[in-house]
Every structure is written in structure tokens, then in C-alpha cells.
TITIZA-796997 format. One record per residue (C-alpha): residue number from 0; residue in one letter; z, y, x. Coordinates in steps of 0.2 Angstrom, whole numbers. Each point is the difference from the previous one (the first is absolute). Example, Ala and Ser with C-alpha at 12.3 -4.5 7.8 and 13.67 -1.06 7.14 Angstrom:
REM residues 2
[pt 0,"A",[39,-22,62]];
[pt 1,"S",[-3,17,6]];
END
This chain:
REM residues 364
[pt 0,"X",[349,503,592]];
[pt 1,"X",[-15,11,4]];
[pt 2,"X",[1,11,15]];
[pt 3,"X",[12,15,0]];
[pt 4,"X",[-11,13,-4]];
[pt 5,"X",[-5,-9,-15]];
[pt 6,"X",[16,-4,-5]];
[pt 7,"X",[6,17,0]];
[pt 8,"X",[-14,5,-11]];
[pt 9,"X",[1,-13,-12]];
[pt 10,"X",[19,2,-2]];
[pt 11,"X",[-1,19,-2]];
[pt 12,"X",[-12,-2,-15]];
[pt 13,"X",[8,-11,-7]];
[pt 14,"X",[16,10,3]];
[pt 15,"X",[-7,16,-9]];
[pt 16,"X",[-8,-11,-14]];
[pt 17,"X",[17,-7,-5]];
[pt 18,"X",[11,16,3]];
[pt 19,"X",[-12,12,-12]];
[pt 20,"X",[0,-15,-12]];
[pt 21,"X",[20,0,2]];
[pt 22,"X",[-1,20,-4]];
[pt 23,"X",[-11,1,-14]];
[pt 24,"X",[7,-14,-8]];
[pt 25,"X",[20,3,2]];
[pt 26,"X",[-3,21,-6]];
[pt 27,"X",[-10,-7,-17]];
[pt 28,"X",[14,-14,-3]];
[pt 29,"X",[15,14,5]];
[pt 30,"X",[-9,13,-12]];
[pt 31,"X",[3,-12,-12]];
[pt 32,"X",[17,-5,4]];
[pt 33,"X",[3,18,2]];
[pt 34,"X",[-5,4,-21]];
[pt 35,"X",[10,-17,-2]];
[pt 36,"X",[16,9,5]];
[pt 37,"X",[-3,15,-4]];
[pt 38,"X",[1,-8,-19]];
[pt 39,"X",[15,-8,7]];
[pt 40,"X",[10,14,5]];
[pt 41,"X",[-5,11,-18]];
[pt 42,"X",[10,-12,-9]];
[pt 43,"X",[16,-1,14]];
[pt 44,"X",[13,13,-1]];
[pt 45,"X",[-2,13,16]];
[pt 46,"X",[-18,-8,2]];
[pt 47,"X",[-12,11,8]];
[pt 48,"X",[-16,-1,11]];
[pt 49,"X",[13,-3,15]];
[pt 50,"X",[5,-15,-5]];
[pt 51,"X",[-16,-7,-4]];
[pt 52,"X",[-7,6,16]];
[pt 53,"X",[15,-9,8]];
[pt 54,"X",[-2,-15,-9]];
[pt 55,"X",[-19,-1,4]];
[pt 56,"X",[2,4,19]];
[pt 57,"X",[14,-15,4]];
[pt 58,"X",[-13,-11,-10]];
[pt 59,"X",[-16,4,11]];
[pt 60,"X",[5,-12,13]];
[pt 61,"X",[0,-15,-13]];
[pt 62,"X",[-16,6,-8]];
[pt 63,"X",[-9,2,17]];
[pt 64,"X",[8,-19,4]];
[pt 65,"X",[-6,-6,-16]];
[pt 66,"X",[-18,2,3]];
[pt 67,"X",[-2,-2,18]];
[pt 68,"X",[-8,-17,-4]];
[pt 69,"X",[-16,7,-11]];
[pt 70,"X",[-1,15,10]];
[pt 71,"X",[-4,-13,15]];
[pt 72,"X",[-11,-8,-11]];
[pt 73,"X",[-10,15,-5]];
[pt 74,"X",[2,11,17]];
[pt 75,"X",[-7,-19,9]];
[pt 76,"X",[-15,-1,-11]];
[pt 77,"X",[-4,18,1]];
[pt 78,"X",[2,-1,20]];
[pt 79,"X",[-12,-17,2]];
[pt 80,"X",[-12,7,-12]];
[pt 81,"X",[0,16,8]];
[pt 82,"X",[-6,-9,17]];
[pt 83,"X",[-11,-10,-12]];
[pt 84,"X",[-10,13,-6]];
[pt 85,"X",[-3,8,18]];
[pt 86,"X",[-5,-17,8]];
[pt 87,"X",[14,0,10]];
[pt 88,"X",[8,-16,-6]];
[pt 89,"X",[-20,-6,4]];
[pt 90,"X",[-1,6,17]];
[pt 91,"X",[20,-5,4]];
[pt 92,"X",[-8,-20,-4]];
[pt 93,"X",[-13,2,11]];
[pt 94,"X",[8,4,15]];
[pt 95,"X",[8,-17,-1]];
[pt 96,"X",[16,6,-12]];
[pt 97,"X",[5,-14,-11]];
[pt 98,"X",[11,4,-18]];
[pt 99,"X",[14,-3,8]];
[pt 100,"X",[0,10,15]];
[pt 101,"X",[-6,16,-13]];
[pt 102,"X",[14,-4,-10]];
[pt 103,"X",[14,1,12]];
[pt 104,"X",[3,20,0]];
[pt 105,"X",[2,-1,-21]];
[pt 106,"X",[11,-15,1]];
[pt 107,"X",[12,6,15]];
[pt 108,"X",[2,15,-9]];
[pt 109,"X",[5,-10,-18]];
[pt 110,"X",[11,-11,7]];
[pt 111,"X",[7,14,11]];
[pt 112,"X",[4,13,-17]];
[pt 113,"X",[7,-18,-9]];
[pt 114,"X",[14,-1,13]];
[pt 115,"X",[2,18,2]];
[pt 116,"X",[3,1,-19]];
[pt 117,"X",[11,-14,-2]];
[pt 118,"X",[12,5,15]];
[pt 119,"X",[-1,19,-2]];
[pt 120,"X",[-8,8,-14]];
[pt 121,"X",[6,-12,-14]];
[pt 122,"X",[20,4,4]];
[pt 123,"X",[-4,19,-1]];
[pt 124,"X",[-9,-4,-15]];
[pt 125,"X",[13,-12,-10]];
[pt 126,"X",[13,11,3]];
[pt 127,"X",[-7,18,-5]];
[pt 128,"X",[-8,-11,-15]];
[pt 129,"X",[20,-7,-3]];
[pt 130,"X",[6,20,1]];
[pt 131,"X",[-14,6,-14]];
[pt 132,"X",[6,-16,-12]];
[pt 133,"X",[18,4,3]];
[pt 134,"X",[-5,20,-4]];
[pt 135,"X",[-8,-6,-16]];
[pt 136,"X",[11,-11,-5]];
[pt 137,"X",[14,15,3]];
[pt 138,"X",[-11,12,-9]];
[pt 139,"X",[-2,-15,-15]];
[pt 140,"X",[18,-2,-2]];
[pt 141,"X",[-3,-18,6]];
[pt 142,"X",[14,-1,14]];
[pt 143,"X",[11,-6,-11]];
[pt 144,"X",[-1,-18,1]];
[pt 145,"X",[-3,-3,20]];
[pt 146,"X",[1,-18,7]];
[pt 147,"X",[-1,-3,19]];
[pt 148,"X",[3,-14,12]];
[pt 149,"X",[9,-1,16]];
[pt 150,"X",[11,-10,14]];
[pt 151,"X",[15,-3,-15]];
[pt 152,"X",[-12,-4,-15]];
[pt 153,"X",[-8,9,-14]];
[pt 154,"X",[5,18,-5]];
[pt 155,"X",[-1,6,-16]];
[pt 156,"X",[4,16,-8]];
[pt 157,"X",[-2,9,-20]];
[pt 158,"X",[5,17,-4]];
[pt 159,"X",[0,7,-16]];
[pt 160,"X",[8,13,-13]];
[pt 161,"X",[18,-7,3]];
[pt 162,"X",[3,-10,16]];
[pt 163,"X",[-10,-7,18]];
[pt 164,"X",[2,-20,4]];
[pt 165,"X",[-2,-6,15]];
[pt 166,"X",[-3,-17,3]];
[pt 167,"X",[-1,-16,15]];
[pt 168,"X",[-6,-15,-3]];
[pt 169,"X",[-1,-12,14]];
[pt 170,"X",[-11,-9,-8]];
[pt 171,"X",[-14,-2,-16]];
[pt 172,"X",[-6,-14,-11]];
[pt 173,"X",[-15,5,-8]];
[pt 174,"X",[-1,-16,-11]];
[pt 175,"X",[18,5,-8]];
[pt 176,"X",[-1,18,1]];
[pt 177,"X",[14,0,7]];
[pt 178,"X",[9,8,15]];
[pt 179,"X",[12,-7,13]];
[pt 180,"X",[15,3,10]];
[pt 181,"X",[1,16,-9]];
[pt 182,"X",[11,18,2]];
[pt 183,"X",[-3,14,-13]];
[pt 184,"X",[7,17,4]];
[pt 185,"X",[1,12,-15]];
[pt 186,"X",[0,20,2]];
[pt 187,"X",[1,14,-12]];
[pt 188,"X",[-15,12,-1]];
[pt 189,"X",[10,11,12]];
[pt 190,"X",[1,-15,11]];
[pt 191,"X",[18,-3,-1]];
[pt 192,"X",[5,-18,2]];
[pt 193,"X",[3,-9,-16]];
[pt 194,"X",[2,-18,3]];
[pt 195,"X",[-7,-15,12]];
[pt 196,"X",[-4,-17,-9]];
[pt 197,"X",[-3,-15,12]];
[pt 198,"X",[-8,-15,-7]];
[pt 199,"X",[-8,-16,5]];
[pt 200,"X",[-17,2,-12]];
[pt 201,"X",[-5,12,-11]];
[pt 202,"X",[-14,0,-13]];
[pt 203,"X",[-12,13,-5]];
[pt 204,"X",[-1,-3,-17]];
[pt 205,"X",[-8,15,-11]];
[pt 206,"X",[11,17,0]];
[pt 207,"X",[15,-9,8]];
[pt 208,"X",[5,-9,19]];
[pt 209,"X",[12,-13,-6]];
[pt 210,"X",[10,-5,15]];
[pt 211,"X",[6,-18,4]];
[pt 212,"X",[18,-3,5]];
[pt 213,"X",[3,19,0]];
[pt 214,"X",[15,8,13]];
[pt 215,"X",[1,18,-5]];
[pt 216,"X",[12,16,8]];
[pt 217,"X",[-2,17,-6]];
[pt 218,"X",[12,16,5]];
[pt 219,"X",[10,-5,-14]];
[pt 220,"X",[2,-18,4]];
[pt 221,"X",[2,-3,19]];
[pt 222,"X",[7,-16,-5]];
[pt 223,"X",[-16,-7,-7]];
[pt 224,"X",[-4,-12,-12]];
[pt 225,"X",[-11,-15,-5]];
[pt 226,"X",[-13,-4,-12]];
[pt 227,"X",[-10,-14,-3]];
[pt 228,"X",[-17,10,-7]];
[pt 229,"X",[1,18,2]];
[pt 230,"X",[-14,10,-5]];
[pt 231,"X",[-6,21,4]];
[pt 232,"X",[-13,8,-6]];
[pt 233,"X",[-17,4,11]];
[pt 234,"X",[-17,2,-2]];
[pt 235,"X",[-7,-12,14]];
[pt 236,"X",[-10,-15,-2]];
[pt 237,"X",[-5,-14,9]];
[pt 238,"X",[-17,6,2]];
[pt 239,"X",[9,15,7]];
[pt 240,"X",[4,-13,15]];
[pt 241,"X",[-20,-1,4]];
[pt 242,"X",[-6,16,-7]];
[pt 243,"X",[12,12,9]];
[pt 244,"X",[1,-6,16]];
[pt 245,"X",[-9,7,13]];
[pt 246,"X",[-18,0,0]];
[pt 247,"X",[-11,-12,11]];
[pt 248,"X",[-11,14,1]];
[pt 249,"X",[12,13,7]];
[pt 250,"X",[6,-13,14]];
[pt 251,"X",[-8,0,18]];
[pt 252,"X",[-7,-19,8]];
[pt 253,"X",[17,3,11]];
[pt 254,"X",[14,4,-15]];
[pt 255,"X",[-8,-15,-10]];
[pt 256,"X",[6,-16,9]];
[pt 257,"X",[19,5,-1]];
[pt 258,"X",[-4,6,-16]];
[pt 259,"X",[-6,-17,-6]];
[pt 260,"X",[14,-8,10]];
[pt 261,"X",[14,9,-9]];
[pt 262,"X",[-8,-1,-19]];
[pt 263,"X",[-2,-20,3]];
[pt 264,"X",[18,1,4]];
[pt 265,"X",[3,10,-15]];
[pt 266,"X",[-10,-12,-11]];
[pt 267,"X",[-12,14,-4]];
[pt 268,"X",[-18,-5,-3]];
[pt 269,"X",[-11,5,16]];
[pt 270,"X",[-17,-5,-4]];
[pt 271,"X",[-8,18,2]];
[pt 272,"X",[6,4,15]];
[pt 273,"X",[-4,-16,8]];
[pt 274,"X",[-19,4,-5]];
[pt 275,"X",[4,17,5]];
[pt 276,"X",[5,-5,16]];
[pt 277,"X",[-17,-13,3]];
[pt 278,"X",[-11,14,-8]];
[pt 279,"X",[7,14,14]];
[pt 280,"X",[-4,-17,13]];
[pt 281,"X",[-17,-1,-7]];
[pt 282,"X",[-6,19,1]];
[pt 283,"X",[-8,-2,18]];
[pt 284,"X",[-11,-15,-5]];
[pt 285,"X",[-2,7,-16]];
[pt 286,"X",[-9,17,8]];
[pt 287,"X",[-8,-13,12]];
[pt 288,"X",[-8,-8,-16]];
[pt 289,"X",[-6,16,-8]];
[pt 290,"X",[-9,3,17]];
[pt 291,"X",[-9,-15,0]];
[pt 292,"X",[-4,-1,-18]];
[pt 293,"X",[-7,18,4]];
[pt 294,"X",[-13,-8,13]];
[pt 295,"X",[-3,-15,-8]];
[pt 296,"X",[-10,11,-12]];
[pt 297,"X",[-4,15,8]];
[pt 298,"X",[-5,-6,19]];
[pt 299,"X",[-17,-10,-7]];
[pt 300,"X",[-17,10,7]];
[pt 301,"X",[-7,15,-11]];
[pt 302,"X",[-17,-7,0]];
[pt 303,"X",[6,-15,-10]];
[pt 304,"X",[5,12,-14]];
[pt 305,"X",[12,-4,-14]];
[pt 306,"X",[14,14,8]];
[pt 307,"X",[3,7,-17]];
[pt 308,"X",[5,-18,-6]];
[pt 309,"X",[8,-5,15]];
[pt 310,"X",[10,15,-1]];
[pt 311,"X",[4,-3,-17]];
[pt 312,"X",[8,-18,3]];
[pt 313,"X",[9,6,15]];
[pt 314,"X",[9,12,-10]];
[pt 315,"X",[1,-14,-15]];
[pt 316,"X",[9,-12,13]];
[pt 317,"X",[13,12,3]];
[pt 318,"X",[5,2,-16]];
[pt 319,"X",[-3,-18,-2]];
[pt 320,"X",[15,-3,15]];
[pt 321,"X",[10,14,-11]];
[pt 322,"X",[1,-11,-15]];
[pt 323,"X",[3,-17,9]];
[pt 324,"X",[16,9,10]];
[pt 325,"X",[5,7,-18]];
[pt 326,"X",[-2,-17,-7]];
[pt 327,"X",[6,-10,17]];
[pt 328,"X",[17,11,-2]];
[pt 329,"X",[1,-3,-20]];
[pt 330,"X",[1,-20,6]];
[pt 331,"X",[12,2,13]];
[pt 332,"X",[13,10,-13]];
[pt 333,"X",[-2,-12,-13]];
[pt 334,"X",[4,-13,15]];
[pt 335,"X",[-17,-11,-2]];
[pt 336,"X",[-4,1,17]];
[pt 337,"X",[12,2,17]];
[pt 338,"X",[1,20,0]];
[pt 339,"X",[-6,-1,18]];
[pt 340,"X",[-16,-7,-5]];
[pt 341,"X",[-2,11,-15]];
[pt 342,"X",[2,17,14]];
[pt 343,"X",[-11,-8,13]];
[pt 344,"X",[-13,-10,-11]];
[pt 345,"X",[-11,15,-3]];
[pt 346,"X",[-2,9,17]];
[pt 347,"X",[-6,-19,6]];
[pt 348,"X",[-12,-5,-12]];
[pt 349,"X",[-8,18,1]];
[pt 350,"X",[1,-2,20]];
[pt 351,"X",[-8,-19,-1]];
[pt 352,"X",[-14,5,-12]];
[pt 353,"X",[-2,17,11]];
[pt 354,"X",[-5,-10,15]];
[pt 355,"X",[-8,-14,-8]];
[pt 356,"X",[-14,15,-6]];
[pt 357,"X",[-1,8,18]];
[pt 358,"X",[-3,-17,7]];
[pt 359,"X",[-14,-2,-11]];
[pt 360,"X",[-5,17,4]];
[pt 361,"X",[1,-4,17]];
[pt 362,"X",[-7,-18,2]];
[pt 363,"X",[-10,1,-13]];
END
């Protein structure tokens, strides 16, 4: 680390540089996110510019989240080149400063913001991100078919024009279709009980649930009765099973484990948020990377000229690390590589190749 004084000094540019970028580019993106629901609320009954404000404010923390990396990358070339430009990178070197030692400030402070995000900021932002979907989804008319998973198996629920089900499933099989261990509860649209069907699979088949080995009681039939295939009407899918549960994007690093422990129980696919999980692991040595990619092409001396280009490719490798996580994460959904490596794979090579370039900067 260099001496105190220069640490301070280093850190606090490179503080500034990141925290305008952060300002600028959050208000342009939240501008238009904000003319996004505005549109949004112009079709919704009661829609008004209250809702879309609302909508936009409890989405600023996910926006902000989502590009902390580039703006690491940006606010890290503009601070090297900065000192660049006024020689004091130049002047740093020759009182016996190695790279290393000039980069520890930039580097604290990114690994420092990747734990801080991961353990404080991201549970603020999944859950005020999980309240506007659930607003929208309200305001849509989309609550109707909910699906959620807990201790005592999968939940389900469909409400429409005439009645309400309810639905438990301990379990699912996604290559049938078909649930297990299975209790239907039926309700009115006034919510007045109407009859409870327990069955050991049922089949989401088109319109209709068609229940196997069927045990019914209704207010009119305490008795109860059996059937071997019984079938209601409902609206829900088997894509409703992966499609309407929660998020991975609207759960924190610490919901996420019990989470993927309850919907493997389930038999629910859990692909996402394992690499959402991994991905929230990675941020810190991603930011770390975008710092070092950021000297890698922006520490070399003025005199040596090429900056324009240099600043050119630094900011091409960042995209460049964008894509390879998009397509890292598209191979760890269609399960052709472990999901871990698919999260982590990035954020590494983009580290490795980093260093490799400062090492030749710095050994020549």
C-alpha cells in the first residue's frame, strides 16, 4: 500500500469518480424508467403519475446495483487517467511506487463496495424490487395465479370470475407434469368454502387439473366420496411452476439458499437461482476486475501516446466481460457447464488477463 497520505488521496478520487458516475448514470436510466411507467400506469385503471413515481423509486436501488460494475470500470479509467494526464502517476513511479502499491486504494475500495452490496444493499434492493413487481403485477390483473414455496411444499392459487383454488403439493415432477401428495381447496368468489379434494397426483393438462385417486368433502357431503380421476377447471400451467415463482432477482444472497433448499425438495427447477447466488458471490472480484482492467489500459505513460486507443479497448473490454457473463450464464441455464463455473468463470478470466497486462506493464 502507498503511504497514508497517498492512500487517502487516491481513494478519495477514486471515490468521487465512481459516485458522480453512479449519479449521472442512475438519474438518465431512472428518467427512462420513469417515462416507462408512466406509459404503464396510462393504461392501468387508477394509474396516475403517483404510481409510476412509486414504481420507479423502489426500483432505483436495483438499477443503481446493476451498474455498479461499468461504472467502476468507467469512474477507474477516468481516475488513472486523470493522474495520467498530470504526471502524477509519473512522478508516484519514480519515487519507488510499483503498480501494485498504486493500485491498492482503487482495489480496497472495490472489493470493499462488492461485500457491502452483496450483504446490505442487495437485500434492500431485491425486496423494494419484489414490492414494485408485485404492484405491477396487481395493477396488471396478474395476481391471479400465484405460486410459492415453503416449509410444507409448493403453494398454489387461481382466482377468477367464479371461484379461488388453493392448492399444496408436497412435491413436483416436471417430466410428468404432474403434482404430488396433493390437497385442492375450492372457494366461491365470495370466499365461501365449497369443497376440498385430496389426491395423490394431479395433472396440468390444458384447461383442466385432473386429479388421481380423488377424496372429495364439500358442505353438503361431510361424508366424502372417492374418485379415481377427477378433474376442475384452472387456468395454471406447468410453466406457471417456473415462471410464477419468485424471482431470482428479487431474492437477497441470504434468502437464496433456503430458497434453493425448499424448491429442490419441491422438485422445482433451481437453476437461476443457483447462478444468482454465484453471481451475487462474484460481485467483489468482479468490481476488482473492472479495476484492474481500467489500469491495465489506462496507467501506461502519456509520452508513449495511444491513450485515445487505449481508452478505447479498456472500455471494449468491459463490454467484452458483459457479454462473456451473459453468455457464461446462458450455458449454465441450459446446464452445459457446472452453474458455479458459469457465475464465476468471467470475473476470473477477466482478473487473470487483467494482471497478466499490469505484469507486462510492470516488468516490461
Amino acid at each position: 500500500m502507498p503511504p497514508v497520505t497517498l492512500f487517502r488521496y487516491i481513494a478519495l478520487r477514486m471515490i468521487t469518480g465512481v459516485g458522480v458516475l453512479l449519479l449521472i448514470l442512475s438519474s438518465l436510466i431512472l428518467l427512462i424508467d420513469l417515462i416507462e411507467n408512466l406509459r404503464f400506469a396510462s393504461k392501468t385503471v387508477g394509474g396516475n403519475f403517483t404510481l409510476a413515481a412509486t414504481l420507479t423509486l423502489m426500483r432505483v436501488p436495483a438499477i443503481a446495483q446493476s451498474l455498479v460494475p461499468f461504472v467502476f470500470l468507467f469512474g477507474s479509467i477516468w481516475m488513472f487517467n486523470q493522474l495520467n494526464r498530470r504526471s502524477e502517476i509519473a512522478v508516484m513511479r519514480s519515487a519507488g511506487l510499483s503498480v501494485w502499491r498504486l493500485l491498492g486504494p482503487a482495489s480496497l475500495i472495490a472489493a470493499v463496495t462488492g461485500l457491502l452490496i452483496i450483504t446490505i444493499f442487495d437485500p434492500l434492493s431485491s425486496s423494494l424490487l419484489s414490492y414494485s413487481e408485485q404492484l405491477k403485477s396487481t395493477k396488471e390483473g396478474n395476481d391471479n395465479s400465484l405460486v410459492r414455496v415453503s416449509d410444507d411444499g409448493i403453494w398454489l392459487r387461481q382466482r377468477d370470475a367464479t371461484q379461488q383454488i388453493i392448492i399444496n403439493a408436497q412435491n413436483f415432477d416436471e417430466e410428468r407434469a404432474a403434482l404430488e401428495n396433493v390437497t385442492v381447496w375450492r372457494f366461491g368468489i365470495e370466499s365461501q368454502f365449497q369443497e376440498r379434494i385430496d389426491a395423490t397426483e394431479a395433472f396440468l393438462s390444458g384447461r383442466t387439473m385432473e386429479l388421481h385417486d380423488a377424496r372429495l368433502k364439500s358442505i353438503v357431503d361431510q361424508e366424502g366420496r372417492e374418485s379415481p380421476i377427477y378433474a376442475i377447471q384452472t387456468a395454471l400451467t406447468p410453466e406457471d411452476l417456473s415462471e410464477r415463482v419468485t424471482p431470482p432477482e428479487t431474492m437477497s444472497l441470504w434468502q437464496l439458499p433456503r430458497f434453493i433448499l425448499l424448491a429442490e425438495a419441491a422438485g422445482l427447477p433451481t437453476v437461476r437461482y443457483h447462478i444468482r447466488f454465484h453471481d451475487l458471490c462474484a460481485t467483489p472480484l468482479k468490481l476488482l476486475a473492472m479495476v484492474l482492467i481500467a489500469a491495465a489500459f489506462s496507467l501506461r505513460p502519456m509520452r508513449m501516446g495511444g491513450a485515445l486507443g487505449l481508452l478505447i479497448f479498456s472500455i471494449g473490454a468491459g463490454f467484452l466481460l458483459y457479454i462473456l457473463s451473459e453468455i457464461s450464464n446462458a450455458f449454465g441455464v441450459s446446464g452445459l457447464v457446472p452453474v458455479a463455473l458459469a457465475a464465476w468463470a468471467p470475473a476470473i478470466i477477466a482478473t487473470v488477463a487483467a494482471v497478466t497486462a499490469l505484469l507486462h506493464l510492470e516488468d516490461g
